[in-house]
N, C-alpha and C positions, 0 to 999 in steps of 0.2 A: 250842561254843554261841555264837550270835550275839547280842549285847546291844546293840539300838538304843535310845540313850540321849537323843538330839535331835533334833530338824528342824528344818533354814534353810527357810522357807515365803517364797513371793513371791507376793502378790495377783495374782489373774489371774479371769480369765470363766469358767476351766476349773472342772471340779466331778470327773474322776475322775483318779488318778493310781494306776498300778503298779510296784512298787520289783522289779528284776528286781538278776542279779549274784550268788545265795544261795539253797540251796535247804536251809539245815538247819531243824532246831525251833529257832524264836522261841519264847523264856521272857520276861515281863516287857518282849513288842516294844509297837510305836505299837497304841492302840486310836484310833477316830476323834477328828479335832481339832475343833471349832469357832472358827472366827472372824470377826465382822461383817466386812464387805466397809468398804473408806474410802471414806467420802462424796466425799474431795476427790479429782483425777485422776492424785494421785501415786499410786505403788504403790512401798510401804515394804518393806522386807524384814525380820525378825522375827522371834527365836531362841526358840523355846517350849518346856516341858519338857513330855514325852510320858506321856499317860495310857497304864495299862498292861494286859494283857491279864490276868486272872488263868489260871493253869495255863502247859501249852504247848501253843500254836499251831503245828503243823502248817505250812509255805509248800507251796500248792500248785503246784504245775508249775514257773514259770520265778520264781513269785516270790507275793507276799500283795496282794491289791489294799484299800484305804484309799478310802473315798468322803469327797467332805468338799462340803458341799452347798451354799456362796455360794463358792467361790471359792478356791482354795488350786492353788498351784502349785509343788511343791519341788525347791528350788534346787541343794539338796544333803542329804544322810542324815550323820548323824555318826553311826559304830558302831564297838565296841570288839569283841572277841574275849576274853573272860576266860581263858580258856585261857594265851593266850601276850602278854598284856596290852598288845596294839598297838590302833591306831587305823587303819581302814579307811573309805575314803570309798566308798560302796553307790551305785552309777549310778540314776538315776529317768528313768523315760520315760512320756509321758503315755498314756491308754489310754484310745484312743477309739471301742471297740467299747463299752462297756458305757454303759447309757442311763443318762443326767443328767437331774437334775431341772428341769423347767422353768426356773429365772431362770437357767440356766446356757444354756438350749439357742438357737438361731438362733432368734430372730422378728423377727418387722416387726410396725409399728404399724400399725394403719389408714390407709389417704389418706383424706381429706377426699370425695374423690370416692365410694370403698366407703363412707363414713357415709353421704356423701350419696342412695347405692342405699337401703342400708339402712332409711334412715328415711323415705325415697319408699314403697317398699314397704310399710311399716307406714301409712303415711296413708292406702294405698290403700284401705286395710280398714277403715278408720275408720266407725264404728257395728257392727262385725259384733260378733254377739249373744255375752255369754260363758256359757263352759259351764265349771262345775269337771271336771278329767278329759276335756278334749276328745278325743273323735278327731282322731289327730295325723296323718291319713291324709286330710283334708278342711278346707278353709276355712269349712265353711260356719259354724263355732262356734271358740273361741280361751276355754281358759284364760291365766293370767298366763305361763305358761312356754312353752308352746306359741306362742304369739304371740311370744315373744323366738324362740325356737327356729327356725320357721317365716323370720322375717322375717331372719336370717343366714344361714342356707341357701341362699336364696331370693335373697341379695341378694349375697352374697360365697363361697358354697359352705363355710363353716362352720357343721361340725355341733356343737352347742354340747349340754352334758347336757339330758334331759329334765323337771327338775322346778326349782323356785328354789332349792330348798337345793344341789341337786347344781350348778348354773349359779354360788351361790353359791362352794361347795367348788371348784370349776375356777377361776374369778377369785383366789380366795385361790393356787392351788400356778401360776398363769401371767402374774400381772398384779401390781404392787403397788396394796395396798388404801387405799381413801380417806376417809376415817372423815369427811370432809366434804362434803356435797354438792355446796358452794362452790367445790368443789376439780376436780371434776369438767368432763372433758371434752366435748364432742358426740360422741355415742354412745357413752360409756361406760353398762354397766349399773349397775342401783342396786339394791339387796337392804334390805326392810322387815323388821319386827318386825308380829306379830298388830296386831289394831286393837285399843286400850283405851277410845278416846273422841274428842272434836273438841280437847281442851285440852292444853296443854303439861303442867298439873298431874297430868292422867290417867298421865301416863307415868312421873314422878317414880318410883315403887315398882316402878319394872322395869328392873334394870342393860342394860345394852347389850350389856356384854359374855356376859350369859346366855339371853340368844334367841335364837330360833332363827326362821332364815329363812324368811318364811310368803308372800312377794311379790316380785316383779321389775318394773323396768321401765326402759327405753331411755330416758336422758339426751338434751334437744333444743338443751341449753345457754338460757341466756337466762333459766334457774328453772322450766324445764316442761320437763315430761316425757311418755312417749308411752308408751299400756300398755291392762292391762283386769283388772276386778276383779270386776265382779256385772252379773248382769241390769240391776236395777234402776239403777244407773250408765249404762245404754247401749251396754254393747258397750266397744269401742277409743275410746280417746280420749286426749285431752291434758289435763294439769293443773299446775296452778300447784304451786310445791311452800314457797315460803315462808309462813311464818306458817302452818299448816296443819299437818294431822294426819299428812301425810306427812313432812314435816320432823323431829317429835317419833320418826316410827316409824324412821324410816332408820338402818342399822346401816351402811353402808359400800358401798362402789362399786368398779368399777377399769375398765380397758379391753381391750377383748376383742383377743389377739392373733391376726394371719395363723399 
């Protein structure tokens, strides 16, 4: 019976790893670790005690594969054999067929020049009429997502989801989140809370963290933004976003990767 009892973990970008070397039943082996990534650009190395499987695991084929989702890369396996009470070091090799989560995988950030497409294109449209539920098949109308959607497509060949909340949910698993508008870059998106009123006070009785994403719009830097909400607003347009109702509505931001 194999008893893995530790892991030497070394920060790294990588997000999967398979322990090959052993093909018996693991009783009491590694269940998944977690551990924050370091801010700083050392990368420390770190002796953690192994959460444990209940029952017995089964190793399939050449070995068990362990996903660990910011970042872990193992240095070395400490395991014992109860049987005949020695200490065995288990080879690990990284495994990179199996798909990683986004902040592990290859991107690139925008150039300046893709914003600059980007947010070209959405001016171009500027007045076009909105429609809740646009046809996503024609310019001639642009809800709030459609008009994000449309205008990266169109600008950079990024198909982005079709709705705000789902535009929002891809920003959160590709992008880190920016809980300040202040914070935000030129052409990053911005993700709203419902409208409750024009005042700061209107919002007070609505945590942030319990809404739900009912809006989008393209960051132009400078405190304005580029988007569309109603008829009655005109279509596409730009708006100021301090001191205002969008500022009180805004739940968080990030920037859309290549």
């Amino acid at each position: 019976m194999l008893h893995i009892t530790s892991l030497r973990l070394k920060y790294s970008s990588l997000a999967s790893v398979i322990i090959v070397g052993h093909s018996p039943v693991i009783q009491n082996g590694p269940a998944a670790v977690f551990v924050p990534r370091p801010r700083s650009g050392k990368q420390p190395t770190r002796r953690l005690n192994v959460a444990t499987f209940t029952g017995k695991q089964p190793l399939a084929g050449c070995g068990t594969v362990f996903l660990y989702r910011r970042c872990m890369r193992i240095q070395y396996l400490r395991s014992s054999r109860k049987a005949i009470g020695i200490t065995v070091i288990v080879s690990a090799i990284m495994f990179s067929l199996l798909p990683q989560p986004a902040s592990a995988q290859n991107v690139a950030a925008l150039s300046s020049s893709n914003v600059n497409e980007i947010i070209a294109i959405g001016t171009g449209y500027m007045g076009t009429p909105y429609e809740f539920g646009s046809n996503r098949n024609t310019t001639r109308t642009f809800d709030c997502s459609d008009f994000i959607h449309y205008i990266f497509k169109k600008g950079v060949g990024i198909t982005l989801p079709s709705t705000s909340a789902t535009q929002a949910r891809y920003i959160k698993e590709h992008s880190e989140e920016r809980s300040s508008w202040r914070n935000l870059k030129r052409g990053d998106l911005m993700f709203f809370m419902d409208y409750h009123g024009l005042d700061k006070a209107d919002y007070t009785k609505y945590p942030k963290s319990r809404q739900s994403v009912t809006h989008v719009a393209i960051y132009l830097g400078n405190g304005r933004m580029l988007h569309t909400f109603s008829k009655e607003s005109g279509g596409v347009r730009i708006d100021t976003i301090a001191n205002k109702h969008w500022e009180y509505r805004f739940l968080f931001g990030g920037t859309v990767q290549l």
